[in-house]
N, C-alpha and C positions, 0 to 999 in steps of 0.2 A: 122829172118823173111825174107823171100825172098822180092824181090824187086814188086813183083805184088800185094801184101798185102797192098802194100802202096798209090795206087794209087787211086788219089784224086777221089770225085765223084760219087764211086760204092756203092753206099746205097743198092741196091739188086745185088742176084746173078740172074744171066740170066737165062730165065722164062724157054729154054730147055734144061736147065742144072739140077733145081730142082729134088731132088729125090719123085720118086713115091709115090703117099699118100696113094694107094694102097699097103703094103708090102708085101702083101701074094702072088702077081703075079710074086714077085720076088725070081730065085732060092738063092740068096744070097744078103746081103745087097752091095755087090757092084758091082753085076751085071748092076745096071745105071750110073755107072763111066764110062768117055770116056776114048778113050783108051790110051796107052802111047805117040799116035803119034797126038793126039788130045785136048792133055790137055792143052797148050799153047794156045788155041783158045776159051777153056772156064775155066780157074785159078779156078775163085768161085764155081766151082763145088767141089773142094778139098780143098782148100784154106781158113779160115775164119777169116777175118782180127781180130781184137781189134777193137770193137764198136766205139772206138772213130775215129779210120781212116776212118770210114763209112759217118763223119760228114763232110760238105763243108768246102773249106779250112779257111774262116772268123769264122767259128762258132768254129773253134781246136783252132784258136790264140784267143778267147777270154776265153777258156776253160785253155791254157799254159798260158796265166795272169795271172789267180790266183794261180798259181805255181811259176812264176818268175817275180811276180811284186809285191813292197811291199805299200799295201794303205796306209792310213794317221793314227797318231798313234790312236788307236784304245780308244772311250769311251764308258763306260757301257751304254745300252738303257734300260730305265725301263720294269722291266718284264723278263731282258734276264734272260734263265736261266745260272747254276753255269756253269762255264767252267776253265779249266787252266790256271793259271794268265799269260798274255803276259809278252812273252821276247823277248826284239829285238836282245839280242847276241844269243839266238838258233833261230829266223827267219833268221840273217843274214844267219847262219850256212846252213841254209835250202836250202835260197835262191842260194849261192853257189856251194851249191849241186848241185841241180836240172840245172845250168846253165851250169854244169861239162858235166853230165852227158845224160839230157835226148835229145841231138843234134844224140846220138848215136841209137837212137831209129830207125828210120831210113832215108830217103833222105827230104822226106815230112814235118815232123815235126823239120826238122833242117831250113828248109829255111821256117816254119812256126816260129821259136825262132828266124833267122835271123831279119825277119821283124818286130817280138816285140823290138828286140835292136836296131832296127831303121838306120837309115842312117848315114853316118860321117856330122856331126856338126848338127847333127836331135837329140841327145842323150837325152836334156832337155824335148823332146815328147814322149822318148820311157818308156817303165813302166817295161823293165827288162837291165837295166842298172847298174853299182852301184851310176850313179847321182840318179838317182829315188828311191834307194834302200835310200839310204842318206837322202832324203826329205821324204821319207814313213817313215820311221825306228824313225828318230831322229827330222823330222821336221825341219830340215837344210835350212833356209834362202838360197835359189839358185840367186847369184848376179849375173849380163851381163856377160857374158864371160867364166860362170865356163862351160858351154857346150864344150869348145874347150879343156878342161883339158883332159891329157889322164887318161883311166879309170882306167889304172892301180894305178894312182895314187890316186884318189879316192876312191877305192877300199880298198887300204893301209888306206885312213882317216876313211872306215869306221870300219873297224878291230880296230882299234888306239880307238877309242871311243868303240867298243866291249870288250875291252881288259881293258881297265877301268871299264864298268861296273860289269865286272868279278871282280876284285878287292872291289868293295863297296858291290856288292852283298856277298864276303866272310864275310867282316867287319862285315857288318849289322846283317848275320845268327849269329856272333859269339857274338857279343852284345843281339841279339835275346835269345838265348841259358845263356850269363850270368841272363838276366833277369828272364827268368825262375827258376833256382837255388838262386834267393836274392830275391822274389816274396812272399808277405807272405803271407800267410795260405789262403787257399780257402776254399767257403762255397758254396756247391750247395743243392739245395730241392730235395728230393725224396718221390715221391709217390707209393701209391700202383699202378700198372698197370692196374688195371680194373677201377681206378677211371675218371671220365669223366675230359674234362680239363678244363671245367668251375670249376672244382673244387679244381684243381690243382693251376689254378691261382689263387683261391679265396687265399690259401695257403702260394702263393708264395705275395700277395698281405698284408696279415696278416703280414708277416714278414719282409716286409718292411717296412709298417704302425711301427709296434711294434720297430723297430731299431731307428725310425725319432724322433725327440722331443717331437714330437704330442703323443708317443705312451702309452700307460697305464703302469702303472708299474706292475698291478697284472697279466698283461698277458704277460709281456717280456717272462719269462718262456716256457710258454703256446706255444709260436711262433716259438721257435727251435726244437719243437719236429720231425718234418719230415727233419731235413737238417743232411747233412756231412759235415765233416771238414777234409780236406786233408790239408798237408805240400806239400812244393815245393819237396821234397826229396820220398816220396809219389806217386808220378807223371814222373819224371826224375830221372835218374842215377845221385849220388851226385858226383861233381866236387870241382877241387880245383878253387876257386872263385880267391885268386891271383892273382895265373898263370894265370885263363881265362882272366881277367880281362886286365894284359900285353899283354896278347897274340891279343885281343881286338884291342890296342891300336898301336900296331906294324900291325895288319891287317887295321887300316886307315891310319896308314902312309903310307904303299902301296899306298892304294886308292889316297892319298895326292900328289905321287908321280907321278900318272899315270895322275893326271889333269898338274902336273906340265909339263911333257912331250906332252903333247896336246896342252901346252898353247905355245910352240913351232912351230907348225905348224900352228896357227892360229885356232885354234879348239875354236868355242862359243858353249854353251849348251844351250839348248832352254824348257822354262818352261811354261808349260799350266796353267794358273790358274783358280782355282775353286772358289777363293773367295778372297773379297776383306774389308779390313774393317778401318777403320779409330780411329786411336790410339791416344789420348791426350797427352802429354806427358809433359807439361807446368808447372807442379804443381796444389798443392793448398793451401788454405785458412785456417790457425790451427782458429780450434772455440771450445769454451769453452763446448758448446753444443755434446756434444759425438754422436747425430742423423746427426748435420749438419758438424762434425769433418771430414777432406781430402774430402769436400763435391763441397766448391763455388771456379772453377778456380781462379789463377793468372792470366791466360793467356787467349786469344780466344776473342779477342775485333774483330771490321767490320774488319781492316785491317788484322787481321790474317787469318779470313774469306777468304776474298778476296782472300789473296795470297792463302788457302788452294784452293779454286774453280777452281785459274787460273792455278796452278801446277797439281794440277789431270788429268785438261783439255790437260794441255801441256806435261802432265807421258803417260795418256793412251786412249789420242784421242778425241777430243767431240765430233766428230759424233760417234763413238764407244761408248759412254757412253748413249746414246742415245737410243741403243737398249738393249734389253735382254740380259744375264740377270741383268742389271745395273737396280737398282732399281732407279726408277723417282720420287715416293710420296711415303713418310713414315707415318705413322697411329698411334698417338698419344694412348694410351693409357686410357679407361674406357669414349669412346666418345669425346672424345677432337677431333677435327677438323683434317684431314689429311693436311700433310708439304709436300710441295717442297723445301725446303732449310735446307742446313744439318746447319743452325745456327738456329735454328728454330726446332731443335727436343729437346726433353725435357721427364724428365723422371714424374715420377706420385707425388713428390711433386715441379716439376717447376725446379731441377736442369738437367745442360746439361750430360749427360752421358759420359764416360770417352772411350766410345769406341761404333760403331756401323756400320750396317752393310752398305755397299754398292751396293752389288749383292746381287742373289736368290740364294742361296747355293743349291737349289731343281735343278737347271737345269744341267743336264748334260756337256751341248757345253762351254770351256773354257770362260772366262769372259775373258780374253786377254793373248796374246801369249809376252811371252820377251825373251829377247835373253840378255844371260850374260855371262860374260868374266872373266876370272880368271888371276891374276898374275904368276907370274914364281917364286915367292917368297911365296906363298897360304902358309897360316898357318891353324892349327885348335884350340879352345879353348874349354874345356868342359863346358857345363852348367846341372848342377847338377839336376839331379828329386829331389824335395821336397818332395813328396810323397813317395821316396821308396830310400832314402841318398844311404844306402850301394849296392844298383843296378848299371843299366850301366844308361851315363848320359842321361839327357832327349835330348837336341842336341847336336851335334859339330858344334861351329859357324864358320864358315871360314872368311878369312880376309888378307891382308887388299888389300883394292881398288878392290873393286870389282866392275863393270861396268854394268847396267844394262838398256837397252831401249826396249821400247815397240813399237810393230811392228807399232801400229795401233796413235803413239802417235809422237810428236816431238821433245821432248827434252831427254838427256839420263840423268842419277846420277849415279857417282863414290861413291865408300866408301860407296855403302849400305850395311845394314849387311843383313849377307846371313845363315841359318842353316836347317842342317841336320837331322832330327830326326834318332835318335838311340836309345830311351826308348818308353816306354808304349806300345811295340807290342803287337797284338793279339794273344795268344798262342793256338796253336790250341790242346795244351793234354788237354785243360780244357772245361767241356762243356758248350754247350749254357746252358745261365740261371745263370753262378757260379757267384759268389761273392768274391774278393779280398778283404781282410781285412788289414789294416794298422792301428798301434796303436788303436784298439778298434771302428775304424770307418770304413762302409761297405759302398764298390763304387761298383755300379753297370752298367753293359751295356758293360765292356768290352770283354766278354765271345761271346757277341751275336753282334759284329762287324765283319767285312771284314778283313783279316791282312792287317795290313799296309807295303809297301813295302817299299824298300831300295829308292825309287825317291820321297819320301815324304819331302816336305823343306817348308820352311819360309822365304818370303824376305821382308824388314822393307827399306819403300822409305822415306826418310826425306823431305815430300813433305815442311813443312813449317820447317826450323830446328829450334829443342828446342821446337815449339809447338805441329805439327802434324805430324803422321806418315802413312803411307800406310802399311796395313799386305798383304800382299798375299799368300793364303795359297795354294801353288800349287805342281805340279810333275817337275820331270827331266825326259823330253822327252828320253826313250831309257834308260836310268840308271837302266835297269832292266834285 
């Protein structure tokens, strides 16, 4: 591109430079070309930049931001439509790219990229940096002073954490993949095609009804006449389960490795959470009565209360618990009176529930951000799926001392436990609507969810120990 193409400001070419809108008066199309010794005096006559050089120089740097600057990690909005599931280690890739590369474009959009990176010790304002890449990407708590870091080092931390996620992202396919192969037998409906789909559901509605307790006996029959039954073998190239199974297990060792290597440099992981919920964990009361049997707590007198109210408060912030989506009053159950106090929820014959919610699981915007820290000694433990023994396990817990604080909160907890989900993916060779079978019993819904991905966890805060716990069922910012 010559250097005249580049120059800021030309939104049009010059009014007697324009070719003729008459063409027929011309004996050739370039008979209104100036001549050799005159083209330097009007470039855009010959010349036609890239649209985008035609734009003021403010309106190109806010255009190369969303090239070289990474937003905030990204949450679904209702309604959006399907798109490719975010990955921060091919944004970073991107990002690196682009910051390689496109300075070469020519004079103008390099000292348009200069002023997105900002000035020396200006880094923490600039939005194509790898500071900003770090806090876009990963959600990297930025403390006083990381601005004077040089970038190269930075840069190196954000690779360091890309470079692990590579690592969990293999584990998890490869867990993904034994599940499939130890997955048992799928049921999905099939209808004729020209049938309407109110009638299709009415169908698929029969067959659930008929599967439940409720269902008639003279019709169980009756109900499977539109369905199929495939094997995991059926669906997938069969595997030596094994080997996958080792092979698994030596792919999170990796992964185990690579947090151990970060936990070197001072690398915290930061975890959005979507929900929060309040776990019992006290015991209970053996009664002779089999209705009111593991019914009436040991545990959960005022004083347990209390400390439960004043640790939440002190986990994950009061005035943050204050807004959305922290649920404030809880609604009792066929007209009973709506609660404000979580000693005061009760379930429909008067006992306290053993577990309940805190937030609106419905809203999008994290219900609290934490930041947690791994040993240099990180172990993992399996914990076995119930539902499906010979699969891969439902988590790996990691452990021990694990450090957890909440941005928005003031006190931290060591020794929470902290896990990984690696069972119950979403498989996507099975279609919406199928049916997983396990020993003679049909679960439904997992055909017609989201996959879950490799940042999927669970962290368990021992708000009161031995009585109550905190679930958070949240992501690993960037673990993807």
């Amino acid at each position: 591109m010559s250097e005249a193409a580049s120059t800021p400001g030309a939104a049009t070419k010059d009014a007697t430079t324009q070719a003729p809108q008459d063409r027929e008066e011309s004996e050739s199309d370039d008979d209104w070309l100036p001549g050799p010794g005159s083209i330097h005096d009007h470039p855009f006559a010959v010349v036609d930049p890239f649209p985008f050089l035609k734009l003021a120089a403010d309106e190109r740097r806010v255009v190369l931001s969303f090239l070289l600057g990474a937003r905030s990690y990204p949450l679904g909005a209702p309604g959006a439509p399907e798109r490719v599931r975010f990955s921060a280690v091919e944004a970073l890739r991107t990002l690196t790219f682009h910051a390689r590369s496109i300075k070469a474009v020519c004079r103008d959009v390099a000292a348009d990229v200069r002023v997105l990176e900002g000035a020396p010790r200006q880094a923490h304002r600039s939005v194509a940096t790898p500071l900003a890449w770090l806090k876009g990407l990963w959600d990297a708590e930025i403390i006083p002073g990381m601005e004077y870091t040089a970038s190269s080092y930075v840069l190196e931390g954000c690779r360091e954490r890309a470079a692990v996620a590579r690592r969990g992202n293999l584990a998890l396919a490869m867990y993904q993949r034994l599940g499939q192969h130890r997955r048992p037998r799928i049921i999905s409906i099939k209808t004729p095609g020209h049938w309407r789909k109110r009638r299709t559901d009415a169908v698929k509605h029969f067959f659930e009804y008929q599967r439940s307790p409720l269902g008639e006996r003279e019709h169980k029959q009756l109900s499977w006449a539109h369905t199929r039954t495939s094997t995991s073998g059926e669906m997938h190239a069969p595997v030596d389960a094994t080997l996958l199974k080792s092979l698994c297990a030596t792919a999170f060792d990796s992964f185990l490795e690579g947090l151990r290597s970060a936990v070197l440099s001072g690398t915290m992981w930061t975890l959005h959470v979507e929900g929060v919920q309040v776990m019992y964990r006290g015991g209970f009361v053996d009664d002779d009565d089999e209705e009111w049997a593991d019914g009436e707590w040991l545990r959960g007198d005022d004083d347990d209360f209390d400390a439960l109210d004043a640790g939440l408060a002190a986990f994950f912030g009061a005035d943050a618990m204050r807004r959305p989506p922290w649920v404030q009053t809880w609604c009792n159950k066929y007209g009973r009176p709506s609660v404000t106090r979580i000693r005061d929820i009760v379930d429909l014959i008067g006992r306290r529930p053993s577990s309940f919610n805190l937030t609106d699981r419905s809203s999008k915007a994290p219900a609290a951000v934490i930041n947690v820290s791994f040993p240099d000694d990180i172990q993992a433990v399996e914990q076995p799926n119930t539902h499906n023994p010979t699969g891969p396990p439902a988590f790996m817990q990691l452990g021990p001392e694990i450090k957890a604080h909440c941005r928005a909160g003031s006190h931290s907890w060591r020794d929470v436990a902290f896990k990984i989900q690696t069972g119950n993916f979403w498989d996507p060779g099975v279609p919406k609507g199928s049916y997983y079978t396990h020993q003679g019993v049909v679960e439904r819904g997992m055909g017609e969810d989201p996959p879950l991905g490799p940042d999927r966890a669970s962290l368990f805060v021992p708000i009161v120990e031995g009585v109550f716990d905190a679930m958070c069922t949240c992501r690993i910012v960037g673990l993807s």
